[in-house]
MARGU-658003 format. One line per 2 residues: number of its first residue (from 1); their letters; for each residue x, y, z of N, C-alpha, C, O. Coordinates in pm, whole numbers, always signed. Each point is the difference from the previous one (the first is absolute). Layout:
! MARGU-658003
NUM	A	X Y Z X Y Z X Y Z X Y Z; ...
This chain:
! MARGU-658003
1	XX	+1321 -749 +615 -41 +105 -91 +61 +134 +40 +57 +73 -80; -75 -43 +218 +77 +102 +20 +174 +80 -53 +57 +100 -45
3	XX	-41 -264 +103 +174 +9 -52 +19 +19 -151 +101 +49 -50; -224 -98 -26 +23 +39 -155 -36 +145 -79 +24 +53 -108
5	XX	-99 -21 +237 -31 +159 -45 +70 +78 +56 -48 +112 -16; +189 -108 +107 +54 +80 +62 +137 -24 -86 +77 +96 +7
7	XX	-38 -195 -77 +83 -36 -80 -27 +42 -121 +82 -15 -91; -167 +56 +78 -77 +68 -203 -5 +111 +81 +108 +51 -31
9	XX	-167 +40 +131 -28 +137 -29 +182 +40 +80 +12 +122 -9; +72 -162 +53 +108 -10 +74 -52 +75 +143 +57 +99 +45
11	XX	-148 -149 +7 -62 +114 +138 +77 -17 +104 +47 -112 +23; -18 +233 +70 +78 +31 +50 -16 -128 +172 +84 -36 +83
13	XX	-188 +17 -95 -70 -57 +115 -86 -110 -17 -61 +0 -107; +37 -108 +194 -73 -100 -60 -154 +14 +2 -81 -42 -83
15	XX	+57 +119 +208 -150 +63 +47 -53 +100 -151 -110 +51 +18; +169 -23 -150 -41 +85 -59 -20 -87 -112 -96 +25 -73
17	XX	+166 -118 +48 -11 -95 -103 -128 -91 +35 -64 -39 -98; +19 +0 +224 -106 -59 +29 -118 +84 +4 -107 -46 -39
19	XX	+119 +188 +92 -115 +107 -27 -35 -10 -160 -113 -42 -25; +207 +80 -99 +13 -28 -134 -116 -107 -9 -112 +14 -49
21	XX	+166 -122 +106 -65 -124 -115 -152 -53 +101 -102 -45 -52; +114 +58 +143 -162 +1 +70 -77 +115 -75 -110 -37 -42
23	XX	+146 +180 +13 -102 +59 -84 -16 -30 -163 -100 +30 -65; +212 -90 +16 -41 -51 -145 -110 -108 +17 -108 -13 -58
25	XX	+171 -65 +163 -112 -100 +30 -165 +36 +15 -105 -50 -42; +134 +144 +110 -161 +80 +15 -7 +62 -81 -123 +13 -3
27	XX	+166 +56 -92 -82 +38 -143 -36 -84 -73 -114 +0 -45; +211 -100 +14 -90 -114 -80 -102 -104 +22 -60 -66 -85
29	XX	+50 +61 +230 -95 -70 +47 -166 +120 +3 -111 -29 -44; +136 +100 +80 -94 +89 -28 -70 +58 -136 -117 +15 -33
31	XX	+234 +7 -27 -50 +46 -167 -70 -192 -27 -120 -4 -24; +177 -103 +28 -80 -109 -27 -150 +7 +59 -91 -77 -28
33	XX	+88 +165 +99 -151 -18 +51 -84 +134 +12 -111 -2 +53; +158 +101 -96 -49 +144 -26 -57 +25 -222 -86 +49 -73
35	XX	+203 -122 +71 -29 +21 -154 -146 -64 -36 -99 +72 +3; +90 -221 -39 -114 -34 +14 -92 +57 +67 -94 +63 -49
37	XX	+111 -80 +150 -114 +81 +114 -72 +109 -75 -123 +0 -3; +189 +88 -55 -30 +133 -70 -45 -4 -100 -83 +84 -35
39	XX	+124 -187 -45 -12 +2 -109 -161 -104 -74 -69 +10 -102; +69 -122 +249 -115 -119 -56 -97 -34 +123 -107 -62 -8
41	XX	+161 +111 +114 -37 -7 +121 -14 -108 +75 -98 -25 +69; +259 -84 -88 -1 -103 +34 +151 +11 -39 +37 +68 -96
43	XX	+75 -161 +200 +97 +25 +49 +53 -159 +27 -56 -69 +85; +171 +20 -165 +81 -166 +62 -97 +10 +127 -63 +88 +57
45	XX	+81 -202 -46 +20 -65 +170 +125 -16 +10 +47 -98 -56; +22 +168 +112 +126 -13 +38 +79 -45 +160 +83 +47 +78
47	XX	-188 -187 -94 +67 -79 +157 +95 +6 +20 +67 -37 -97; +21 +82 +224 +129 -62 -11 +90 -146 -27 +112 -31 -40
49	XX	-232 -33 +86 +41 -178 -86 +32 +34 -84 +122 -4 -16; -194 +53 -76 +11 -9 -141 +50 +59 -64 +1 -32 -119
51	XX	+79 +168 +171 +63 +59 -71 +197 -31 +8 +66 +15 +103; -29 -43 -191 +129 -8 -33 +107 +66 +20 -16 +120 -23
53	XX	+133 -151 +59 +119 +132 -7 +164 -94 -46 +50 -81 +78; -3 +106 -184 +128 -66 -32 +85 +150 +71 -18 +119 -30
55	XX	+118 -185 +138 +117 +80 +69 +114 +42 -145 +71 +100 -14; -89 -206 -68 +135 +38 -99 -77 +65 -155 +31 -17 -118
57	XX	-111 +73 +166 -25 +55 -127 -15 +146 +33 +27 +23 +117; -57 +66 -178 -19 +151 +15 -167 +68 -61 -67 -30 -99
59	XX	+47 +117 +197 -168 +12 -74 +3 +57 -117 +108 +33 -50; -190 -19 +8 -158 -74 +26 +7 -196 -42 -93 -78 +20
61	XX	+202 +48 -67 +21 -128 -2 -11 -88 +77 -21 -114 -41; +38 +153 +228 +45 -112 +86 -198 +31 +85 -17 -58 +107
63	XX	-88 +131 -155 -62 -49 +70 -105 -39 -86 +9 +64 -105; -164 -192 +108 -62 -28 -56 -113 -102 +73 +17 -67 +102
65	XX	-116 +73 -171 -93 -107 +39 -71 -95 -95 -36 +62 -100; +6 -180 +97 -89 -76 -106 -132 +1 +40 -42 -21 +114
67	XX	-34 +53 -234 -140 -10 -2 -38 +50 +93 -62 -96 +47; +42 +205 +50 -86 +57 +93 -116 +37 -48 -48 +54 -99
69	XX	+14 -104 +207 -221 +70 -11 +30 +120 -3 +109 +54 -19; -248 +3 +45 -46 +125 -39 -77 +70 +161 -107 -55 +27
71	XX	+141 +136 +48 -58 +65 +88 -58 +166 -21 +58 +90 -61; -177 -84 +123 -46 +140 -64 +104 +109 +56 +64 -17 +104
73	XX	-56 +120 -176 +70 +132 -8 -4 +84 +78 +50 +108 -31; -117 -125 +177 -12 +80 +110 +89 +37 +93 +45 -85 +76
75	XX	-1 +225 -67 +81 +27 +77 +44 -47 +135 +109 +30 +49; -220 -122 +20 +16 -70 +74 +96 -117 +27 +104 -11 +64
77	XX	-202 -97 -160 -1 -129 -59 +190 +39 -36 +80 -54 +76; -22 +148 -193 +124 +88 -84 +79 -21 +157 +50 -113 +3
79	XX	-28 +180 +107 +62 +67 +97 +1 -153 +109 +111 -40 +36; -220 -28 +4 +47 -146 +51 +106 -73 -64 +110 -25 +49
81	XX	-147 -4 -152 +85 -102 -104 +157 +93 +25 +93 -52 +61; -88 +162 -105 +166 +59 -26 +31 +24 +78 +104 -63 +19
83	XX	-140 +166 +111 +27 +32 +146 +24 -69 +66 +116 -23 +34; -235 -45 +15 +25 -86 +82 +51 -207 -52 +45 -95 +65
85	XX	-79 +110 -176 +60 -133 -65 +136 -51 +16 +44 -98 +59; +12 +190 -127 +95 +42 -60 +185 +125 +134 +114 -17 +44
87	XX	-253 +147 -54 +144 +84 +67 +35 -19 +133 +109 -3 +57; -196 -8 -28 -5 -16 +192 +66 -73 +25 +83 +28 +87
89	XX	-80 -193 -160 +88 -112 +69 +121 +80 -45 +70 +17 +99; -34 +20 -171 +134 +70 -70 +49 +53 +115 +113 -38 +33
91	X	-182 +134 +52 +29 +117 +36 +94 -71 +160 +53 +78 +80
């Protein structure tokens, strides 16, 4: 993924093309679980099992999940699941 975002934005460096696409990554994983949250007060379950990523597609296309439950909307409950679910192993 990296190499495909340093090849689309032409970045000068590979460390900037991977900064790039780890924070797209974290906006959309977050807005998936802030929006609801805000809005119904209940948020995907967004396991990492369960959540999807196609390498050859481009977002919002290459990430997705089927049928996820429903976890309540707590900033808590919100910040385990994406933080630590999700960015940390990234990091």
């Amino acid at each position: 993924r990296v190499d495909k975002v340093a090849a689309r934005l032409g970045a000068p460096e590979r460390r900037v093309a991977a900064s790039i696409a780890h924070l797209g990554l974290a906006a959309r994983l977050w807005s998936l679980a802030l929006g609801p949250a805000a809005l119904f007060g209940r948020f995907p379950d967004l396991v990492p099992d369960a959540l999807h990523w196609d390498p050859l597609h481009t977002s919002p296309d290459d990430l997705w999940i089927a049928d996820p439950g429903e976890l309540p909307g707590t900033a808590d409950r919100i910040r385990e699941q994406i933080q630590y679910g999700h960015l940390v192993p990234l990091a």
